[in-house]
VODRENZA-633537 format. One record per residue: x, y, z of N, C-alpha, C in turn. Coordinates in steps of 0.05 Angstrom, whole numbers, padded with zeros to 5 digits, always signed. Example, Ala and Ser with C-alpha at 12.3 -4.5 7.8 and 13.67 -1.06 7.14 Angstrom:
BEGIN
+00264-00114+00156+00246-00090+00156+00264-00066+00156
+00257-00045+00142+00273-00021+00143+00258+00001+00157
//
This chain:
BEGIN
-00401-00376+00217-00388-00401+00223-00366-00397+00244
-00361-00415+00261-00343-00412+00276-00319-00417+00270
-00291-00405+00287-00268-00413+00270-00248-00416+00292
-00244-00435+00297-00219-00444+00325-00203-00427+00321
-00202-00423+00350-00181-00402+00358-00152-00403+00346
-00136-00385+00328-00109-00372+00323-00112-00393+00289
-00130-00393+00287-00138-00409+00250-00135-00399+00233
-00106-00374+00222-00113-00361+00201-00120-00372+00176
-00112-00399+00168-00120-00400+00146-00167-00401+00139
-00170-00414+00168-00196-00405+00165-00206-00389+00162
-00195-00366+00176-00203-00335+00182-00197-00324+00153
-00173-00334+00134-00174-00321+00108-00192-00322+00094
-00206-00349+00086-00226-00362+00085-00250-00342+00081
-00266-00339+00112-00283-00323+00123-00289-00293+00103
-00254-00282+00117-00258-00258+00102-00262-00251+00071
-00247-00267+00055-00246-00271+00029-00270-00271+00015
-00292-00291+00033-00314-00292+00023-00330-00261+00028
-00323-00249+00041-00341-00214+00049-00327-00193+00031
-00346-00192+00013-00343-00161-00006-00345-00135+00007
-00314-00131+00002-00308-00106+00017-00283-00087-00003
-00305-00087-00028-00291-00066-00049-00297-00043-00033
-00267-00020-00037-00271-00002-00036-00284+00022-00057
-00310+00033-00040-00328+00053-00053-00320+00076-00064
-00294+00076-00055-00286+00108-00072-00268+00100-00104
-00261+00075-00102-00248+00058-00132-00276+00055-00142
-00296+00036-00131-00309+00023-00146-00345+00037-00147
-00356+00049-00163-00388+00069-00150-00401+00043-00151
-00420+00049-00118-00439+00033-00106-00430-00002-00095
-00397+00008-00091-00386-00019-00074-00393-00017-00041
-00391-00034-00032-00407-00035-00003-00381-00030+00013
-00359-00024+00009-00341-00026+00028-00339-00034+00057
-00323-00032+00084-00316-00051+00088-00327-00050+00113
-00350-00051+00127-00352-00048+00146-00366-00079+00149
-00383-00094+00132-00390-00117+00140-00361-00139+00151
-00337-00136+00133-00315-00147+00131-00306-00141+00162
-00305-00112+00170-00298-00098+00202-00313-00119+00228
-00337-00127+00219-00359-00133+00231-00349-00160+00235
-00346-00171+00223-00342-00199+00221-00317-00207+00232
-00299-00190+00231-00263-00196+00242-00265-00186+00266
-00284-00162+00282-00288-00153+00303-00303-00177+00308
-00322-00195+00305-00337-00214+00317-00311-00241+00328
-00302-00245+00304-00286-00270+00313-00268-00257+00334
-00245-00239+00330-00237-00237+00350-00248-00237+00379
-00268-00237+00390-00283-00230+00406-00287-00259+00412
-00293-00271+00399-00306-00304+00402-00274-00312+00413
-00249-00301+00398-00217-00312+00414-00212-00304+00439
-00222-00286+00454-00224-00268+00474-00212-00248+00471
-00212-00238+00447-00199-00211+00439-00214-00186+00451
-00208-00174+00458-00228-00144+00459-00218-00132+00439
-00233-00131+00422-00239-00117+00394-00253-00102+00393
-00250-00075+00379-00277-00049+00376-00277-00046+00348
-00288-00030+00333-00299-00015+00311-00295+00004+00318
-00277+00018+00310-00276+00044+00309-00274+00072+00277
-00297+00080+00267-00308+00093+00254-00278+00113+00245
-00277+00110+00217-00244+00129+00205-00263+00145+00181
-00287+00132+00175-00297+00155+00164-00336+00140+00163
-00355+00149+00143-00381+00139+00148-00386+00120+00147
-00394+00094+00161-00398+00067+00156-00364+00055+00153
-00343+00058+00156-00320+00049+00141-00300+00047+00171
-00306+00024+00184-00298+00029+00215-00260+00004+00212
-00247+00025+00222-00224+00004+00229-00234-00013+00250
-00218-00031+00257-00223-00063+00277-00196-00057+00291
-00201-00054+00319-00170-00047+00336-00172-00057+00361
-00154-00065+00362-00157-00090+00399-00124-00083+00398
-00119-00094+00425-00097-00093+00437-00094-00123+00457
-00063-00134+00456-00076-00161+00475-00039-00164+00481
-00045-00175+00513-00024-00181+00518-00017-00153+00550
-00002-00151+00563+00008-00137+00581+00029-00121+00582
+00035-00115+00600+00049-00098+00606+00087-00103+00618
+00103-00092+00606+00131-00094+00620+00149-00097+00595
+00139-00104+00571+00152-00107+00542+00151-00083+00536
+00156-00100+00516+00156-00063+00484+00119-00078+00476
+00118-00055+00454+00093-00059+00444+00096-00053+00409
+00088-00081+00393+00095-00094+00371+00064-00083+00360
+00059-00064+00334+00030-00062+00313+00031-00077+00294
+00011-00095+00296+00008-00113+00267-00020-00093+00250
-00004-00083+00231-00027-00070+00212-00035-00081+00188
-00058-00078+00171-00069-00100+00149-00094-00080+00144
-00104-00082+00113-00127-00067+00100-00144-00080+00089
-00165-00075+00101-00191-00087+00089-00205-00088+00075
-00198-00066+00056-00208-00061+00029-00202-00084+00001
-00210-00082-00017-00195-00084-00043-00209-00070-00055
-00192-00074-00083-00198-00061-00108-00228-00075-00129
-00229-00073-00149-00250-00080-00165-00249-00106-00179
-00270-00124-00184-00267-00142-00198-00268-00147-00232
-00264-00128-00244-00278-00130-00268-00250-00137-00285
-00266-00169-00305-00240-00183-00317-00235-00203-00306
-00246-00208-00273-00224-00232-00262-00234-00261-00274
-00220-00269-00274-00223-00303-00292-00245-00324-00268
-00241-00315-00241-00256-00332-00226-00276-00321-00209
-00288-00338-00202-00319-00315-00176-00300-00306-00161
-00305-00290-00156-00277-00257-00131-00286-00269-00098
-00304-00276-00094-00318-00281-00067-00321-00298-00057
-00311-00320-00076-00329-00348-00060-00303-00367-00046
-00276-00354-00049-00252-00365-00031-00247-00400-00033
-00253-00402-00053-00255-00433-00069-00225-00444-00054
-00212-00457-00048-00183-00479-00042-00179-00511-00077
-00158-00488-00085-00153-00519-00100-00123-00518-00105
-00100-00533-00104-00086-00535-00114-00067-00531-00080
-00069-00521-00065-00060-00508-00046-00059-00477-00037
-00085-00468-00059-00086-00442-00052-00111-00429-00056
-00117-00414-00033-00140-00397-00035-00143-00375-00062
-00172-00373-00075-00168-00355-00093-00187-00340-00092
-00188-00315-00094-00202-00295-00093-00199-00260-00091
-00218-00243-00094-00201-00219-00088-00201-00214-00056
-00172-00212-00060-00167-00199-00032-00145-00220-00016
-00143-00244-00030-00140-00257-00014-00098-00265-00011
-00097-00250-00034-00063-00244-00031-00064-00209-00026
-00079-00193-00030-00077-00161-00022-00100-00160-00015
-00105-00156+00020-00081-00176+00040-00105-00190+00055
-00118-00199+00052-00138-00216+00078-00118-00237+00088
-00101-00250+00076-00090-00270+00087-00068-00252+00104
-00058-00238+00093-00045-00221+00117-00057-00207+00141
-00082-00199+00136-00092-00194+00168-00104-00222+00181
-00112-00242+00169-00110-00263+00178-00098-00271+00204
-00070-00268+00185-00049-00279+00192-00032-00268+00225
-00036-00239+00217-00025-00220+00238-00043-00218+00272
-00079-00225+00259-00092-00240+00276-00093-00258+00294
-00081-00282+00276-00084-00311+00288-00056-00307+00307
-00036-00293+00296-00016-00300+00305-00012-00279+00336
-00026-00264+00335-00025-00247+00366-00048-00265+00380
-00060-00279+00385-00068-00294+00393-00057-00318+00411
-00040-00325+00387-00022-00351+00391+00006-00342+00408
+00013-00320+00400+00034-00298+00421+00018-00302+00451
-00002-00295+00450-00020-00286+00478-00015-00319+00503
-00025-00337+00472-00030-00359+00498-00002-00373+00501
+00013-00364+00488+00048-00369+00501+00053-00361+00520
+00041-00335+00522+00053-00323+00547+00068-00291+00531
+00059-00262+00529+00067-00244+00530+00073-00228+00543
+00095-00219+00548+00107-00191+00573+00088-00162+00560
+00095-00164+00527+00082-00135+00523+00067-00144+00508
+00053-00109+00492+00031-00117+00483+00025-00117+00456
+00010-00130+00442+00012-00123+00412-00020-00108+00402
-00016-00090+00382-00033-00079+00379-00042-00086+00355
-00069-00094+00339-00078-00109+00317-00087-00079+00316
-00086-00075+00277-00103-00050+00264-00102-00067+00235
-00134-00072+00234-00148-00077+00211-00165-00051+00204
-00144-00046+00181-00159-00012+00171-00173-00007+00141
-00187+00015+00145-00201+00019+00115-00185+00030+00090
-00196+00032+00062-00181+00041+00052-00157+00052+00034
-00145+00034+00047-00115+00038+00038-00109+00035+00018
-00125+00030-00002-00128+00026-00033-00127+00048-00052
-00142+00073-00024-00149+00106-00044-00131+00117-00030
-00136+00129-00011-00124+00156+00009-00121+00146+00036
-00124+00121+00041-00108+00107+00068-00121+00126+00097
-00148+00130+00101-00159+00150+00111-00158+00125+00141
-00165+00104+00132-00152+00089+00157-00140+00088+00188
-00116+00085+00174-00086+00082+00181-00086+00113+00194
-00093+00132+00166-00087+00158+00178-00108+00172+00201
-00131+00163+00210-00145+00160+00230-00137+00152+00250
-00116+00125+00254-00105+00110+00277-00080+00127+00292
-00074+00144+00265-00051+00159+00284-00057+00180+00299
-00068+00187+00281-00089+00216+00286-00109+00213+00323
-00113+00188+00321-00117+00178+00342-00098+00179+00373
-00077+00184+00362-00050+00174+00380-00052+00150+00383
-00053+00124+00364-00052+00104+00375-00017+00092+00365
-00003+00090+00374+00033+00087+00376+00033+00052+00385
+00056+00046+00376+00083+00030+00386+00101+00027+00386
+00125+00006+00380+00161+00017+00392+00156+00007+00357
+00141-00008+00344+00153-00015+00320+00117-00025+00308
+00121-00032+00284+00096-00040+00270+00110-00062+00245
+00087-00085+00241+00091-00102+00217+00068-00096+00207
+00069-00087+00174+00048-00085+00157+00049-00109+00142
+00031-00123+00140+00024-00157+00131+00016-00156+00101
+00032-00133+00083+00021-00137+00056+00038-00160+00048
+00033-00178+00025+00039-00197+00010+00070-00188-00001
+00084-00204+00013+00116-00195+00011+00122-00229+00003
+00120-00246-00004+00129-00272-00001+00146-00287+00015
+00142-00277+00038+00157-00282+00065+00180-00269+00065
+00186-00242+00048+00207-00232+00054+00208-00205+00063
+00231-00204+00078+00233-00174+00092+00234-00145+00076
+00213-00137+00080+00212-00115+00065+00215-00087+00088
+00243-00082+00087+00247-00040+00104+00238-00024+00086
+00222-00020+00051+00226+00006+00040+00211+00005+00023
+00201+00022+00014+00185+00022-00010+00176+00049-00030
+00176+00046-00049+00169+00072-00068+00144+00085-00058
+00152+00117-00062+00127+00133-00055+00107+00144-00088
+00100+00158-00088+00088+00166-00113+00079+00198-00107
+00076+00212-00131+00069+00239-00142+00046+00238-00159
+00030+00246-00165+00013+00251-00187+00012+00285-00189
+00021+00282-00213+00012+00310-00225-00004+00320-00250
-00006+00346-00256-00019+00343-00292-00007+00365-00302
-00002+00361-00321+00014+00380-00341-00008+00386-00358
-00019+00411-00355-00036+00421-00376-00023+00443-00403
-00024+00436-00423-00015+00458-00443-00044+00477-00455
-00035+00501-00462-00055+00516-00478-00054+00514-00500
-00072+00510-00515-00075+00524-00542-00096+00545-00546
-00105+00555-00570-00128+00573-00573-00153+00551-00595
-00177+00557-00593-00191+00545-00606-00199+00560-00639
-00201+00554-00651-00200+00557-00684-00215+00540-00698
-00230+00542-00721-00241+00522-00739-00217+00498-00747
-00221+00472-00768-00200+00463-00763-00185+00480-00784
-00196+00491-00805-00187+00495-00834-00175+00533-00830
-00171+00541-00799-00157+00565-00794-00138+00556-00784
-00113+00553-00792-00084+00543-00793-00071+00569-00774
-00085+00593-00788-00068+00626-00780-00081+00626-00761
-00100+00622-00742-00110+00623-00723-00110+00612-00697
-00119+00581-00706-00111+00554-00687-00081+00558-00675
-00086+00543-00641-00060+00540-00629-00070+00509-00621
-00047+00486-00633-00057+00461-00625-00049+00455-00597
-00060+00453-00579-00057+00445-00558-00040+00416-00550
-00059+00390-00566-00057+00371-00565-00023+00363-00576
-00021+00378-00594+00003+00382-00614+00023+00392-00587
+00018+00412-00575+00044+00422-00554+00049+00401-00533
+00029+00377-00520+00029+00367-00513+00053+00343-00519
+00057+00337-00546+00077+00320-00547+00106+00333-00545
+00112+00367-00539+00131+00368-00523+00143+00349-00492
+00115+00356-00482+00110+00352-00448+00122+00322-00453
+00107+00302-00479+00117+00278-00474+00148+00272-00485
+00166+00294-00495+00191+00281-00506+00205+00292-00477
+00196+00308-00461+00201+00312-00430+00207+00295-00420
+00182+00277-00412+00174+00253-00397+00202+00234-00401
+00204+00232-00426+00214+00206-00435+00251+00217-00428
+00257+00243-00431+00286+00250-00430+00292+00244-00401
+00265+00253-00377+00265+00247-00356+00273+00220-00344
+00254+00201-00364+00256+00169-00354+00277+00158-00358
+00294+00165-00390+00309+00152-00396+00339+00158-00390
+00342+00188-00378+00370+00200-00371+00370+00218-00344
+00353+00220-00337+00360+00236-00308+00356+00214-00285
+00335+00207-00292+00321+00187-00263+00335+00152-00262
+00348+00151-00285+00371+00123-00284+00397+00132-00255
+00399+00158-00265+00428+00160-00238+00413+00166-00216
+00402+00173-00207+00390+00163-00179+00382+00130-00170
+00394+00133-00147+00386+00098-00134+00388+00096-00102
+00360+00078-00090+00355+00067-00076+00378+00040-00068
+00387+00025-00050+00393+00001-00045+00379-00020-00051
+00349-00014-00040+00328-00036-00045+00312-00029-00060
+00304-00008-00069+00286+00004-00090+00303+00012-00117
+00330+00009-00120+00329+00022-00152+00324+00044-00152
+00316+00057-00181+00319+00070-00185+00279+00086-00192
+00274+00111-00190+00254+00125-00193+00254+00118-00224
+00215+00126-00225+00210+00120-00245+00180+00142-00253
+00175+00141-00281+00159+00167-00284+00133+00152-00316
+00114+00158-00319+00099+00157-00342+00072+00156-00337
+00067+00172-00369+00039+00180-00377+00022+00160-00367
-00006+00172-00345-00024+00150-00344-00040+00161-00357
-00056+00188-00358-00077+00192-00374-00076+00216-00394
-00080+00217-00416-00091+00242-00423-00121+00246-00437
-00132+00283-00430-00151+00292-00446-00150+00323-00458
-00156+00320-00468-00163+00340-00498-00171+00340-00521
-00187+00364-00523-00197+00370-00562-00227+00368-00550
-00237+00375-00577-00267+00378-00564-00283+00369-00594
-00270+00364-00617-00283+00360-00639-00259+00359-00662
-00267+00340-00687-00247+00329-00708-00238+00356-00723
-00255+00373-00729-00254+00409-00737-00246+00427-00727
-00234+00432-00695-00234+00441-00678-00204+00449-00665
-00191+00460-00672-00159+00459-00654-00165+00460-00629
-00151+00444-00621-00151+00442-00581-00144+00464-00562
-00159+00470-00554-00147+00496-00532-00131+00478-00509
-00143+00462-00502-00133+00445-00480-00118+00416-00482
-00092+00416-00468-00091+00383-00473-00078+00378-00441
-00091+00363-00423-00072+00355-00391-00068+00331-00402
-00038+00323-00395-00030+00295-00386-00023+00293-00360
-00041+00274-00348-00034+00264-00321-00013+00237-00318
+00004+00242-00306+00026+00233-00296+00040+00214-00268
+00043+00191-00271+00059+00183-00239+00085+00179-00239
+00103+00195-00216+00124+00203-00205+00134+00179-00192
+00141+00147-00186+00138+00140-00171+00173+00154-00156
+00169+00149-00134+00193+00163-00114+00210+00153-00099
+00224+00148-00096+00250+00132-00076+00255+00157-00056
+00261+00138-00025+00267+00153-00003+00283+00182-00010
+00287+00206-00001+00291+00220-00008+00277+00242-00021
+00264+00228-00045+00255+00260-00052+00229+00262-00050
+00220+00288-00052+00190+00300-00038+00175+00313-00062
+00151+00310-00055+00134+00328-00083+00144+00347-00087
+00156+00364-00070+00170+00395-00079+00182+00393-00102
+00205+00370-00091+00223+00355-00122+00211+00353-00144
+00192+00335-00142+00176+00337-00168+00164+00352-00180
+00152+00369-00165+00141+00398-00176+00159+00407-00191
+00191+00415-00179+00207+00425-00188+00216+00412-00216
+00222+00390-00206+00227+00374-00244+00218+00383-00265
+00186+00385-00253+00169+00381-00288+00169+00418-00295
+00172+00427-00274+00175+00462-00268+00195+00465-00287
+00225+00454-00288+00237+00455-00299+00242+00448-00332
+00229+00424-00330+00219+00410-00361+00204+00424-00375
+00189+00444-00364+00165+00455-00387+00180+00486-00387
+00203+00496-00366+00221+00517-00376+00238+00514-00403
+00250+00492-00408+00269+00483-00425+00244+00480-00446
+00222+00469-00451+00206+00472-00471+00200+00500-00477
+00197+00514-00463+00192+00545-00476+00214+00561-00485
+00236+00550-00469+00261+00560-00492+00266+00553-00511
+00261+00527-00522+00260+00514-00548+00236+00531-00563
+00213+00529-00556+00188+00539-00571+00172+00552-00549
+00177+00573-00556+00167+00606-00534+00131+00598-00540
+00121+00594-00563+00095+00588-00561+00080+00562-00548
+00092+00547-00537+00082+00530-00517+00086+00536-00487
+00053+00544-00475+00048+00548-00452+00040+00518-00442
+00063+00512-00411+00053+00487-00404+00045+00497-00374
+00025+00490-00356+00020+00494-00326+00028+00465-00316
+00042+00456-00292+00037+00435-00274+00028+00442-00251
+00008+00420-00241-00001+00424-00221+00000+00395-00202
+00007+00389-00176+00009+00368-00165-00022+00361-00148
-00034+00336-00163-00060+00336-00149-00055+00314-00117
-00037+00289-00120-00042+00283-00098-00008+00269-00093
-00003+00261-00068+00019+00253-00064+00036+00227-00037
+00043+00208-00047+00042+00189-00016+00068+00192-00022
+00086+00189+00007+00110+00191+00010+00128+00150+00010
+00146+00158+00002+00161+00132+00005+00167+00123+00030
+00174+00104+00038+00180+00091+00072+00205+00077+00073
+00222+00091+00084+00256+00075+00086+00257+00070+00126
+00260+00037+00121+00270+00042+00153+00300+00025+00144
+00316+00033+00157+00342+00019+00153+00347-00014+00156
+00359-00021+00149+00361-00052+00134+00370-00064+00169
+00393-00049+00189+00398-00047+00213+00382-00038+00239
+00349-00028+00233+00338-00026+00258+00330-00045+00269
+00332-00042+00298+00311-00068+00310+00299-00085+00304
+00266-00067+00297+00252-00095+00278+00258-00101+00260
+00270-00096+00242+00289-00126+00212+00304-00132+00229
+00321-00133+00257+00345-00151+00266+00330-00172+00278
+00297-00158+00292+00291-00178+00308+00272-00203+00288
+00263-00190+00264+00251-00203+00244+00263-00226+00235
+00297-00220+00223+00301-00231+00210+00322-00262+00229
+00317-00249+00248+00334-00267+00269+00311-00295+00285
+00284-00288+00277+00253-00294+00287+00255-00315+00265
+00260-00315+00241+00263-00337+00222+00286-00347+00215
+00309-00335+00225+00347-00357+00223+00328-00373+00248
+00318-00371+00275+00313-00387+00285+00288-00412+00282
+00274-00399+00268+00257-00426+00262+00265-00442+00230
+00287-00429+00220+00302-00454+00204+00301-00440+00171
+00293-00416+00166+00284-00399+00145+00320-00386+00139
+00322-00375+00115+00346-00360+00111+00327-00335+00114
+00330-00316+00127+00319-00287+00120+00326-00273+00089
+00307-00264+00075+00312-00240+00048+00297-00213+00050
+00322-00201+00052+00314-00170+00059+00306-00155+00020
+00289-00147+00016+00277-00135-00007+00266-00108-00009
+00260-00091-00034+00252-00074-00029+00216-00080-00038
+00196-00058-00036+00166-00065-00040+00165-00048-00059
+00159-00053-00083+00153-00027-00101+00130-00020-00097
+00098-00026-00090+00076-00012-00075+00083+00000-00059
+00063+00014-00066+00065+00035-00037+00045+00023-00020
+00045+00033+00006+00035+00010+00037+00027+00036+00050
+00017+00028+00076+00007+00047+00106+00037+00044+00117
+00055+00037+00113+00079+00024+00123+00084+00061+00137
+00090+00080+00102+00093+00099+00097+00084+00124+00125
+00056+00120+00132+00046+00135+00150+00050+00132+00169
+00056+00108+00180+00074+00090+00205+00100+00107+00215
+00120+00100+00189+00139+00117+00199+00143+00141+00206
+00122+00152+00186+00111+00194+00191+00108+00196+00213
+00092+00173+00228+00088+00186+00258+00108+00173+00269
+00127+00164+00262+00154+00154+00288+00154+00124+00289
+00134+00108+00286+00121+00076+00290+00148+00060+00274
+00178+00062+00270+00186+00037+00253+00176+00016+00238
+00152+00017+00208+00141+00007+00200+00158-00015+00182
+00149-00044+00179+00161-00056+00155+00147-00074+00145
+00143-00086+00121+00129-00099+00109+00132-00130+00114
+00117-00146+00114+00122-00169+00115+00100-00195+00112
+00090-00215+00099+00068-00226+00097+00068-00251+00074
+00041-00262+00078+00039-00273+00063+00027-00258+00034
+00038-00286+00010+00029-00274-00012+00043-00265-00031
+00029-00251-00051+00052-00243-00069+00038-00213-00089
+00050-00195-00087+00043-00169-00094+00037-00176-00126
+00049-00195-00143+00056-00198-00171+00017-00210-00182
+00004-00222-00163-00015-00227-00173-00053-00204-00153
-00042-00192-00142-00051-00165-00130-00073-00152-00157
-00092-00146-00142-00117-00133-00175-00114-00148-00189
-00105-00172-00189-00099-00181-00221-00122-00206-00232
-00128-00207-00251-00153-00224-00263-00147-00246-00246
-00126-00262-00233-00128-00287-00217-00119-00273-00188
-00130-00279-00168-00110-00276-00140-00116-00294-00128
-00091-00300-00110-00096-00325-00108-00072-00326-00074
-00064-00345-00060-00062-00343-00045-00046-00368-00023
-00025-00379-00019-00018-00400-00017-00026-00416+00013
-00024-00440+00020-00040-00437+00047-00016-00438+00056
+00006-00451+00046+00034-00454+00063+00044-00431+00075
+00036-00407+00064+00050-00388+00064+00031-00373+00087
+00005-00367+00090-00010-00359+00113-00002-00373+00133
+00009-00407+00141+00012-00416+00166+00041-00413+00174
+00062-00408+00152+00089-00402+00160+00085-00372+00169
+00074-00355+00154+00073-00316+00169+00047-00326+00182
+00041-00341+00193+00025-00328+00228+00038-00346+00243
+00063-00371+00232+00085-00374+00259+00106-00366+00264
+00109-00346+00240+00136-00333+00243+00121-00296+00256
+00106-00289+00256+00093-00267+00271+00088-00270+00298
+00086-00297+00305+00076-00301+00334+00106-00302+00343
+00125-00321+00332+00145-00313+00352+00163-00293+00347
+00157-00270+00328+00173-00244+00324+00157-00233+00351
+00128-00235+00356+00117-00224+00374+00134-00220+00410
+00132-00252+00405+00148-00255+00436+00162-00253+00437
+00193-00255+00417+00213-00243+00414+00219-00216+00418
+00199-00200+00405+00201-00168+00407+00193-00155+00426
+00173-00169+00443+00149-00152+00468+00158-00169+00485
+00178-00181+00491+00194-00200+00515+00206-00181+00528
+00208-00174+00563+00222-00154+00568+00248-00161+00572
+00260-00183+00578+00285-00198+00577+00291-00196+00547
+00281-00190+00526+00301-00193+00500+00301-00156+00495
+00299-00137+00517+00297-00118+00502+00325-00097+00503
+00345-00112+00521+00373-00099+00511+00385-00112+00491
+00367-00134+00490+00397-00155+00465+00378-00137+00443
+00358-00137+00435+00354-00128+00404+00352-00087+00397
+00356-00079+00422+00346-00047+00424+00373-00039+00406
//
């Protein structure tokens, strides 16, 4: 179907309706390349030059560039993935409108934010742009953000980047990173009814958890973020034992770290390094190992750079109070700044109903963030505004 040019709320529409679960969450989801296909087509029908460009098999980012030369150059980034439907109260796909809001998956994390970031470099374009803006609709970002991390990997740069996740039109500079680790304890295996034998594993394990909890409730309160608060830590999974007769040789609890600017997996290694020392001085017979399996970093850009001055100055002028906030998800925002890009969050939507059995999606809020994007655009890639906001 066709969709007039700079239409995000159509274009939410469109996409919403294309299942583009991600295959590494969900086995035998089609992920997102029909979704790629389809946002690479419209753009193209806007006079976008849009490509597909392949971040891993079948799983192609959508990347155009529009606008000229003599500005700065503004990245609107957004992920095309989602997560799974299982539980949700309504059809996930069919992008139904009632009440004033689109519902479906994807359609607050984030279709309406790449929508949005879409329609609105468009609508930048036929204003009239000095510089240029770069659209990245990426894969992903749901597992390992292979994406995003493709696009850099690429060298593809700007002076600054807006990530369009579901912020509720507020300014988001920062956001929590995360750790995952596992704390495995030993025991020895034994019948159940060899007491002198058996080492309960499962049993040493609820050391590891009076750890956790001394951790959550007294170390990680005095640390603090501005916009993020304070770090935070707890059990997501455990396994062990192998039978009701059986003492456990094994018990891992797997764990998330989430992280505030500042500290690094090292840190956390070190923590739990330290937590399972202080357990063996208490009780010399509990052997605990940690091991860190995966890790995304947190994203601080200062509340004072550029883009939040030029953001938040883009909506005092069209009649908005600006609210600067922190994002407790973690975003591509993160890998943005790794490579230098000043990343910050900003979009339609609302993170609070994200995976969740309803998502849902406001229309007011897709046509205010793709007219408050278009003129952050021209505001920011204007070569006349680039001593007042540098």
């Amino acid at each position: 179907m066709a969709i007039a040019r700079g239409d995000a709320v159509a274009l939410t529409r469109e996409l919403a309706r294309i299942d583009s679960r991600n295959p590494s969450l969900v086995a035998g989801a089609p992920g997102e390349a029909a979704v790629a296909r389809a946002l690479r087509d419209v753009l193209l029908s806007w006079g976008v030059d849009a490509e597909l460009v392949e971040a891993a098999a079948d799983r192609p980012n959508v990347v155009a560039r529009v606008g000229g030369r003599g500005g700065r150059t503004l990245m609107f980034n957004g992920h095309l993935d989602v997560v799974g439907v299982d539980g949700m109260v309504h059809p996930p796909f069919d992008a139904a409108v009632r009440d004033g809001r689109i519902y479906g998956r994807g359609t607050s994390d984030m279709k309406s934010g790449v929508a949005a970031m879409c329609a609105a470099a468009v609508r930048a374009l036929d204003a009239g742009l000095d510089g240029e803006i770069v659209i990245a609709a990426v894969v992903d970002e749901e597992f390992e953000s292979v994406g995003t991390r493709a696009l850099v990997e690429r060298g593809v740069r700007a002076d600054a980047a807006i990530v369009t996740e579901p912020t509720r039109l507020a300014i988001m500079p920062a956001h929590l990173g995360f750790v995952w680790l596992d704390v495995t304890t030993r025991g020895r295996a034994a019948h159940g009814s060899r007491w002198d034998l058996g080492v309960d594993a499962i049993r040493h394990a609820g050391f590891v958890l009076a750890e956790l909890d001394r951790i959550d409730s007294l170390e990680l309160p005095a640390r603090r973020h501005a916009l993020l608060g304070r770090p935070s830590v707890h059990a997501s999974l455990i396994d062990g034992g192998s039978g009701m007769s059986t003492y456990p040789d094994r018990c891992t609890i797997r764990i998330e770290r989430r992280t505030i600017p500042g500290e690094t997996p090292a840190d956390v290694e070190r923590e739990w390094l330290t937590a399972c020392a202080r357990i063996a001085s208490r009780s010399p017979s509990v052997r605990a190992e940690v091991s860190v399996t995966f890790a995304q970093s947190p994203s601080d850009v200062p509340v004072d750079a550029p883009i939040v001055r030029a953001l938040a100055g883009t909506l005092r002028e069209l009649g908005d109070d600006p609210r600067v906030e922190g994002m407790t998800a973690w975003t591509d925002a993160a890998i943005l700044n790794d490579a230098g890009i000043p990343a910050i969050c900003f979009g339609p939507g609302d993170i609070g109903v994200a995976h969740a059995a309803e998502e849902y999606v406001a229309v007011r809020e897709i046509e205010r963030a793709t007219e408050v994007l278009a003129a952050l655009a021209a505001r920011w890639c204007s070569a006349s505004q680039f001593p007042a906001i540098a």
